[in-house]
C-alpha positions as CSV (number, residue, x, y, z in Angstrom):
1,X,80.0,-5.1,-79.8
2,X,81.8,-8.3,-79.2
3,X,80.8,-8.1,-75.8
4,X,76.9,-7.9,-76.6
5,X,77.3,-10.5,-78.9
6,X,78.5,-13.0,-76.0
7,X,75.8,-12.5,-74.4
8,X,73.3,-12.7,-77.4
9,X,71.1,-10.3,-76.2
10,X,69.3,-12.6,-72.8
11,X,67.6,-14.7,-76.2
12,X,67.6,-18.6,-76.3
13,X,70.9,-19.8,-78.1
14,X,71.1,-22.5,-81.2
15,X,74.5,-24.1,-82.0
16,X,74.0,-26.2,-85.2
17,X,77.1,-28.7,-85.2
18,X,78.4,-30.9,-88.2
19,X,80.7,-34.2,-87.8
20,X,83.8,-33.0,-88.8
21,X,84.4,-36.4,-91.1
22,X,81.3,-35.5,-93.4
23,X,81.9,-34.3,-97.1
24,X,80.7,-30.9,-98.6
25,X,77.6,-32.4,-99.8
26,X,76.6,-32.6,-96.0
27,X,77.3,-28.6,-95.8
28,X,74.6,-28.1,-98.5
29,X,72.0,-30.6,-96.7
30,X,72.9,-28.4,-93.5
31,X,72.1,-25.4,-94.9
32,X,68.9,-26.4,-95.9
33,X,67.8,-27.8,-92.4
34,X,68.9,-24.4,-91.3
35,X,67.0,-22.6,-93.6
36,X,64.3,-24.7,-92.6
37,X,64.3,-24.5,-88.8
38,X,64.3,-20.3,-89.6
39,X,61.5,-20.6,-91.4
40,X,59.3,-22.7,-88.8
41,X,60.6,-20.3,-86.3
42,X,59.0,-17.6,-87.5
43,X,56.0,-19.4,-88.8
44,X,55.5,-20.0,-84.7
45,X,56.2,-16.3,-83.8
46,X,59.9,-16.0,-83.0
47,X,62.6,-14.9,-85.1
48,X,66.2,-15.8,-85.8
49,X,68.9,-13.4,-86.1
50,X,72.3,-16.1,-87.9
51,X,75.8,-15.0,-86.5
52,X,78.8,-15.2,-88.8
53,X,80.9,-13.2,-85.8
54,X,81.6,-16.8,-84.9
55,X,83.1,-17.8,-87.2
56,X,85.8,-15.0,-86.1
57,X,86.4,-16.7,-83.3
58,X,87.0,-20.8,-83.8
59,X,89.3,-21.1,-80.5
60,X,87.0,-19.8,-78.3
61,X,83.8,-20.6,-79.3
62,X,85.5,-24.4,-79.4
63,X,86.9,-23.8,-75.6
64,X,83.3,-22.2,-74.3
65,X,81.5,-25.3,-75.7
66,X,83.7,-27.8,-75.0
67,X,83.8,-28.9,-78.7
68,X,86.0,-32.1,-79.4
69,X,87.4,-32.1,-83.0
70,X,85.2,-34.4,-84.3
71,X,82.2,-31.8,-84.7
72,X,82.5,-28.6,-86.0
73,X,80.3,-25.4,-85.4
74,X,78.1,-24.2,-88.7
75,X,76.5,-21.6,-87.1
76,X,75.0,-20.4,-84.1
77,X,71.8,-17.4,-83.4
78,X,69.8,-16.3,-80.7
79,X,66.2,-17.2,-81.3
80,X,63.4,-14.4,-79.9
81,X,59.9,-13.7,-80.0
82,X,59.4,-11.2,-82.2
83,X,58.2,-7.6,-82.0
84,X,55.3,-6.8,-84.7
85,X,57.0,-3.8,-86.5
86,X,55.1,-1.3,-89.4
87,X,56.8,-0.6,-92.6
């Protein structure tokens, strides 16, 4: 599982950062741009899948991005076009 979600499925990858100096009130203002930038994605046609496994993994995920400690990692997804389903 871990493995497949490295490699996030061949999608386009988002990694929405935040200054590590900014108060909690910035988390809230970043949740709503994210929530946001969902929503237009799939008002064009792609979808957005959020990954919270991340979050498992601070070290790493630091290390493969080459973070500094100034900015920390809210949340990251792969973004795809998405496949017309019937329900």
């Amino acid at each position: 599982m871990a493995q497949e979600l490295s490699r996030l499925w061949g999608a386009g990858r988002i990694a929405v950062l935040i200054d590590a100096v900014l108060k909690k009130g910035s988390w809230l203002d970043m949740g709503m741009f994210i929530q946001n930038v969902m929503l237009a994605s799939r008002g064009s046609g792609s979808e957005t899948c959020p990954q919270a496994s991340l979050a498992q993994y601070p070290g790493i995920v630091r290390q493969i991005l080459r973070l500094p400690d100034s900015l920390l990692l809210v949340c990251g997804w792969p973004s795809v076009h998405r496949i017309a389903t019937t329900r």
